[in-house]
Structure formats: structure tokens, C-alpha cells
SEGU-677383 format. One record per residue: residue in one letter; residue number from 1; x, y, z of N, C-alpha, C, O in turn. Coordinates in nm, 2 decimals, decimal comma. Layout:
> a_NUM_X_Y_Z_X_Y_Z_X_Y_Z_X_Y_Z $
...
//
This chain:
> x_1_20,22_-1,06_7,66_20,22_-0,92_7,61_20,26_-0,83_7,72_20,19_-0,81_7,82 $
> x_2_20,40_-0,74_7,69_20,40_-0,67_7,81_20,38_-0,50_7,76_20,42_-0,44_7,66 $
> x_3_20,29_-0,47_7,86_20,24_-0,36_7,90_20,23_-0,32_8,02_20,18_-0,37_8,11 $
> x_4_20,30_-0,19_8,02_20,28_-0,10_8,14_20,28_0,01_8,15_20,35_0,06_8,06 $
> x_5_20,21_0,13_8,25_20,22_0,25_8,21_20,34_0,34_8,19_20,45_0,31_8,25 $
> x_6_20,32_0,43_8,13_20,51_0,49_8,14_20,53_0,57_8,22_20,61_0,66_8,21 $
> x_7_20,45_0,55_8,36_20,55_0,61_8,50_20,60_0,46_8,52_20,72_0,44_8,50 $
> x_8_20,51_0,35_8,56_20,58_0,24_8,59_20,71_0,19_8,52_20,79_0,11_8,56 $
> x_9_20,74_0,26_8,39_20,85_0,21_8,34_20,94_0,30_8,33_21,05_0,29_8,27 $
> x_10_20,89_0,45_8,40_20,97_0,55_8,42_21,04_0,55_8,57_21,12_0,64_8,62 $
> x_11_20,98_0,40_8,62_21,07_0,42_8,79_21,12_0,30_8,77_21,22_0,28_8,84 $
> x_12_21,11_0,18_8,69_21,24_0,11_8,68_21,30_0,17_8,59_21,40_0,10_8,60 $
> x_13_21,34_0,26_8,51_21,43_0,31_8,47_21,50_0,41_8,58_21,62_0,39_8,61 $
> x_14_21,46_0,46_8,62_21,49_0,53_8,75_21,61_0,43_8,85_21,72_0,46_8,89 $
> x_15_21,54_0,31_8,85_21,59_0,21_8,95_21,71_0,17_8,88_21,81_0,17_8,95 $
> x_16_21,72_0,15_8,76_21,83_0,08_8,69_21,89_0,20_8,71_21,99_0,18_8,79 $
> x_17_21,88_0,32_8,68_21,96_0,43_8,64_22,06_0,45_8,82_22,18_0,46_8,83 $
> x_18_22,00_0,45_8,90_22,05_0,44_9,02_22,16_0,35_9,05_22,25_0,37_9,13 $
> x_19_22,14_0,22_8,99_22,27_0,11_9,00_22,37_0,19_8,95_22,48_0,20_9,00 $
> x_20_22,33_0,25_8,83_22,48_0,28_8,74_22,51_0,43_8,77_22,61_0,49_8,72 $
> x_21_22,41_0,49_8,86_22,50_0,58_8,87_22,44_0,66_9,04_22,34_0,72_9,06 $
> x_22_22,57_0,61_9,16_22,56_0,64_9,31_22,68_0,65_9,33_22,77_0,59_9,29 $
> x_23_22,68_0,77_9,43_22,81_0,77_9,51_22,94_0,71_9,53_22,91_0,59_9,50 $
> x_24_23,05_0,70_9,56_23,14_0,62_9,55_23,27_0,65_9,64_23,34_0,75_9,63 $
> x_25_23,28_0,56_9,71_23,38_0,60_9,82_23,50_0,61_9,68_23,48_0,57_9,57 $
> x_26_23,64_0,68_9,75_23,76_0,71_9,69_23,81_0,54_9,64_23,85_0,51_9,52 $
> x_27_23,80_0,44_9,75_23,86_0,32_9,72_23,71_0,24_9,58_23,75_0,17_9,48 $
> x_28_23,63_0,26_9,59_23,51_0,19_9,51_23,56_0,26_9,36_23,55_0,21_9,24 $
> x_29_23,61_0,36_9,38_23,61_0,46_9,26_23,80_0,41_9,16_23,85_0,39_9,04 $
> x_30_23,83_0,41_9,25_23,99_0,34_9,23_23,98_0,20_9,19_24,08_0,19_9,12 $
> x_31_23,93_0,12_9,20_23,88_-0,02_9,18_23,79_-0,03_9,05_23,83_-0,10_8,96 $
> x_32_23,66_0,04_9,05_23,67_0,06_8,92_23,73_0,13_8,80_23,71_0,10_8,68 $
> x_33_23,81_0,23_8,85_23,91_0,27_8,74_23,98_0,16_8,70_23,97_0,13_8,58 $
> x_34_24,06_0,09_8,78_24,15_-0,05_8,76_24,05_-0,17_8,66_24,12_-0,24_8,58 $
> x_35_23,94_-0,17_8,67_23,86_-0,28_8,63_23,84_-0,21_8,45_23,88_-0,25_8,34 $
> x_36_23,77_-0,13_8,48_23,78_-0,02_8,34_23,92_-0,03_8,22_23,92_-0,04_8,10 $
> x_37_24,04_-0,03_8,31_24,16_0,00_8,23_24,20_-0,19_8,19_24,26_-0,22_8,09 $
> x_38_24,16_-0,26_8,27_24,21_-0,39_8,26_24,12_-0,41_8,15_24,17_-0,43_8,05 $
> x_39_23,95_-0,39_8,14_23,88_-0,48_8,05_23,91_-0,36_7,95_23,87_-0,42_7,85 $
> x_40_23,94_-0,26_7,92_23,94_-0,18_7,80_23,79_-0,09_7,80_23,74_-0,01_7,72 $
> x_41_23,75_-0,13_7,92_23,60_-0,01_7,93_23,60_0,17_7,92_23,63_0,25_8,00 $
> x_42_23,55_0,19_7,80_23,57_0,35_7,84_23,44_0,40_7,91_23,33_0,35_7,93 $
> x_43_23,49_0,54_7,93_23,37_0,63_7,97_23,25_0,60_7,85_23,13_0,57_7,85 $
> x_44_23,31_0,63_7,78_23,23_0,63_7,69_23,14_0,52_7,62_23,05_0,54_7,54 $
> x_45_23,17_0,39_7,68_23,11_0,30_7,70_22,99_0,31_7,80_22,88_0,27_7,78 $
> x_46_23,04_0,38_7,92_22,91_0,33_8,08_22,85_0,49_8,02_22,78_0,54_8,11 $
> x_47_22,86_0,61_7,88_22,81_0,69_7,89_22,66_0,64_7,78_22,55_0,68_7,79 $
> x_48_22,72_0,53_7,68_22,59_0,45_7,59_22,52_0,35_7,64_22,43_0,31_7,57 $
> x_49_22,54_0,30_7,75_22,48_0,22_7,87_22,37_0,31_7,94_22,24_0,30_7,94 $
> x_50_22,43_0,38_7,97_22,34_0,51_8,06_22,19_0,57_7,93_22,08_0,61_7,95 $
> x_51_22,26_0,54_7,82_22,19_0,71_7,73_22,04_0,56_7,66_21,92_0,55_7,63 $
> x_52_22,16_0,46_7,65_22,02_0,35_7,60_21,90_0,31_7,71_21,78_0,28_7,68 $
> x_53_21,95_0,32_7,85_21,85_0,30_7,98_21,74_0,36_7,96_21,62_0,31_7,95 $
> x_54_21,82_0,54_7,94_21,73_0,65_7,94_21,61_0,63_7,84_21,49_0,67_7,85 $
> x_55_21,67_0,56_7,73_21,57_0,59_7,61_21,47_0,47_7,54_21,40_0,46_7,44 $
> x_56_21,52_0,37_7,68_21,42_0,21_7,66_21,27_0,27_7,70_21,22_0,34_7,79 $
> x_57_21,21_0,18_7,55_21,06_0,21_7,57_21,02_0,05_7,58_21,10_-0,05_7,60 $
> x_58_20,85_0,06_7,56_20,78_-0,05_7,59_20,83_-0,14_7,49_20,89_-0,25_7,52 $
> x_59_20,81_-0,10_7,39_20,86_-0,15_7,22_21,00_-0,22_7,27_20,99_-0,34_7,25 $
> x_60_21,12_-0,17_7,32_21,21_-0,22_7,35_21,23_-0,34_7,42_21,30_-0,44_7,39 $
> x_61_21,16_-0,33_7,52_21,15_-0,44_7,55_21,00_-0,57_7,53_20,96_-0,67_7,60 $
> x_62_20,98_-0,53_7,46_20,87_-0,63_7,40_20,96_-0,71_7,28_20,92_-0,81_7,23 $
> x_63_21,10_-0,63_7,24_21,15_-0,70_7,15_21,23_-0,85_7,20_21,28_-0,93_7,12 $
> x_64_21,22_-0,85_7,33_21,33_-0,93_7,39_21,23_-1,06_7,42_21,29_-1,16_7,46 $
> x_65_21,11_-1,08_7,40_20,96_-1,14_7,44_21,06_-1,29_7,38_21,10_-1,38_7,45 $
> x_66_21,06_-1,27_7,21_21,09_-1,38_7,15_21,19_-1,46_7,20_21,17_-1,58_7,23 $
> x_67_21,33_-1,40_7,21_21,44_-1,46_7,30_21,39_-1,48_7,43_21,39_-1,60_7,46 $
> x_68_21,36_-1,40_7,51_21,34_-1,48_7,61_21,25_-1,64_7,61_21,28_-1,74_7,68 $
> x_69_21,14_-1,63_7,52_21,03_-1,78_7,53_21,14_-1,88_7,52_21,19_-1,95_7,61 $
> x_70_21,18_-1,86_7,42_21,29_-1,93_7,39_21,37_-2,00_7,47_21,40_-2,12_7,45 $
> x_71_21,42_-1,93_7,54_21,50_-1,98_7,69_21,42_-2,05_7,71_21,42_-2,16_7,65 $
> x_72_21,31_-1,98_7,81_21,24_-2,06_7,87_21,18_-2,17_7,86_21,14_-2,24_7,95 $
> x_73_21,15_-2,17_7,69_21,03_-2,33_7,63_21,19_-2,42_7,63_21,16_-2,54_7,64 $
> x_74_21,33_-2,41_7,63_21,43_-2,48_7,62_21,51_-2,50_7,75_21,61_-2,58_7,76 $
> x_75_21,46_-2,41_7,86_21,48_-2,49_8,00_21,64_-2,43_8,02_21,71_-2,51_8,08 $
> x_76_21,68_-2,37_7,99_21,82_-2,30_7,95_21,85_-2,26_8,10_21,77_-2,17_8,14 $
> x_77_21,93_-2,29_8,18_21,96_-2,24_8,29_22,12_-2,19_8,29_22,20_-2,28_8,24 $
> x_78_22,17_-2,09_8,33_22,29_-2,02_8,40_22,28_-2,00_8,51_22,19_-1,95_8,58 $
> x_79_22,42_-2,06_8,54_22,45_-2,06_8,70_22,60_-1,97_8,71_22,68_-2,02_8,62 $
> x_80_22,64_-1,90_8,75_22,75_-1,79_8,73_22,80_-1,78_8,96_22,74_-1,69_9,03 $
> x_81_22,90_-1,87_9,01_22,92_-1,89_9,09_23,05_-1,99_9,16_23,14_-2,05_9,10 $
> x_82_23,01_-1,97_9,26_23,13_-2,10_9,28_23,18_-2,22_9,26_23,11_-2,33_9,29 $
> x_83_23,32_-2,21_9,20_23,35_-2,31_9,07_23,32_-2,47_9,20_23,25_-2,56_9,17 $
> x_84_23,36_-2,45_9,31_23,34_-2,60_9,36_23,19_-2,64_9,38_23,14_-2,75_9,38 $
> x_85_23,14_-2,56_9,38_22,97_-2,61_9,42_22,91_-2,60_9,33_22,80_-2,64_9,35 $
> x_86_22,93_-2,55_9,18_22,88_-2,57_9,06_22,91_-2,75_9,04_22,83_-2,84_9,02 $
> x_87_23,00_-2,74_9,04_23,07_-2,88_9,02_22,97_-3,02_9,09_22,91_-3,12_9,05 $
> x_88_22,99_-2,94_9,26_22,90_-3,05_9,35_22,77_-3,06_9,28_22,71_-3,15_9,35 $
> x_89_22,68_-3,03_9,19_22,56_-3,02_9,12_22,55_-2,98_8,99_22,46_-2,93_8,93 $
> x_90_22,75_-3,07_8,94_22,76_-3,11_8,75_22,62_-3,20_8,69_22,60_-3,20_8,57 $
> x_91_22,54_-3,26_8,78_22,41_-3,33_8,75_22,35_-3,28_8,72_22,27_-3,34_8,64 $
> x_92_22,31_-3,12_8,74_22,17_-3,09_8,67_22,17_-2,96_8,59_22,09_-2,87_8,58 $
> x_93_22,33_-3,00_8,49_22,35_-2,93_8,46_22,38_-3,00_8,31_22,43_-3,12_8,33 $
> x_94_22,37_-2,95_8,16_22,41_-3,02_8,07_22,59_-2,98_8,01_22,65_-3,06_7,94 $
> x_95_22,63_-2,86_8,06_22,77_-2,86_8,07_22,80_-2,77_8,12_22,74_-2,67_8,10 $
> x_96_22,92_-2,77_8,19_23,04_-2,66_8,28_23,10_-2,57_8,17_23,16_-2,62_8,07 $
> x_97_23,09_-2,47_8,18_23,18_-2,37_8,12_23,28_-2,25_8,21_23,23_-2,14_8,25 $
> x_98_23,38_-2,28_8,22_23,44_-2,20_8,35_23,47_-2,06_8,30_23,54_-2,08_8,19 $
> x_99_23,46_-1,96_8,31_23,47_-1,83_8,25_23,61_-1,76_8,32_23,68_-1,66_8,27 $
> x_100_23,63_-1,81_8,40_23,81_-1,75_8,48_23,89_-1,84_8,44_24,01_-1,84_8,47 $
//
């Protein structure tokens, strides 16, 4: 059962909120423009990303409780890395899925 008080969940929101939104040299800013226009991301996408952060409550995430057990009673592992050394440790894995 997760519970916590709502400053504690008002400074990882904080924290998250900080990933998605810091400073940006000219070239970081150019690079994600490029990434934006390649995957079809709008503003208006990283602006409902931002506004859902803001407005996650406890409830919200108590909803993700059931999915996650889930994973976890089913041992579900993702590995998201380098295609040769994923490979060197195809054994403890039940299958490769290459995403590039």
C-alpha cells in the first residue's frame, strides 16, 4: 500500500519536474529540436507530459500497484542496451527484441 505525505510527493514531483524542464545549451536545444521533428513530437506533447506530472496524486499512482505485481510475481525483466552484450547474456533472457 503506497502512502506518503504530499510534501514527500510534492518533491518527487519537483524532481521529475526538473528532468523535463533545465537549462539547455544552444547545441542540447538543436538536437532536441531534430529528435522532436524526426519522431513527430510536439510541444504540445512535452506540454501534457509536464501538466499530468503536475497533477499525479497518491491515487495515481497506487493505480499502477496491480501492473506492477504483476511484473514482478512474473519475473519480467528489460534490458534496453548494448546490442553485443545483450547478446553475450542471450541466456538469461527468454527473448531478444532489437528496437533499432
Amino acid at each position: 500500500n503506497f502512502d506518503i505525505p504530499k510534501r514527500d510527493l510534492d518533491k518527487f514531483i519537483i524532481g521529475v519536474v526538473s528532468q523535463l524542464d533545465y537549462p539547455k545549451t544552444p547545441e542540447a536545444i538543436g538536437s532536441t529540436a531534430d529528435d522532436d521533428y524526426l519522431s513527430g513530437f510536439l510541444q504540445s506533447d512535452r506540454q501534457q507530459i509536464r501538466d499530468e506530472v503536475l497533477s499525479t496524486t497518491v491515487a495515481d499512482i497506487r493505480e499502477y500497484a496491480t501492473m506492477i505485481d504483476a511484473l514482478m510475481k512474473n519475473n519480467h525483466i528489460c534490458v534496453f542496451g548494448n546490442e553485443d552484450k545483450v547478446k553475450e547474456a542471450a541466456e538469461l533472457f527468454d527473448q531478444l527484441t532489437p528496437v533499432f
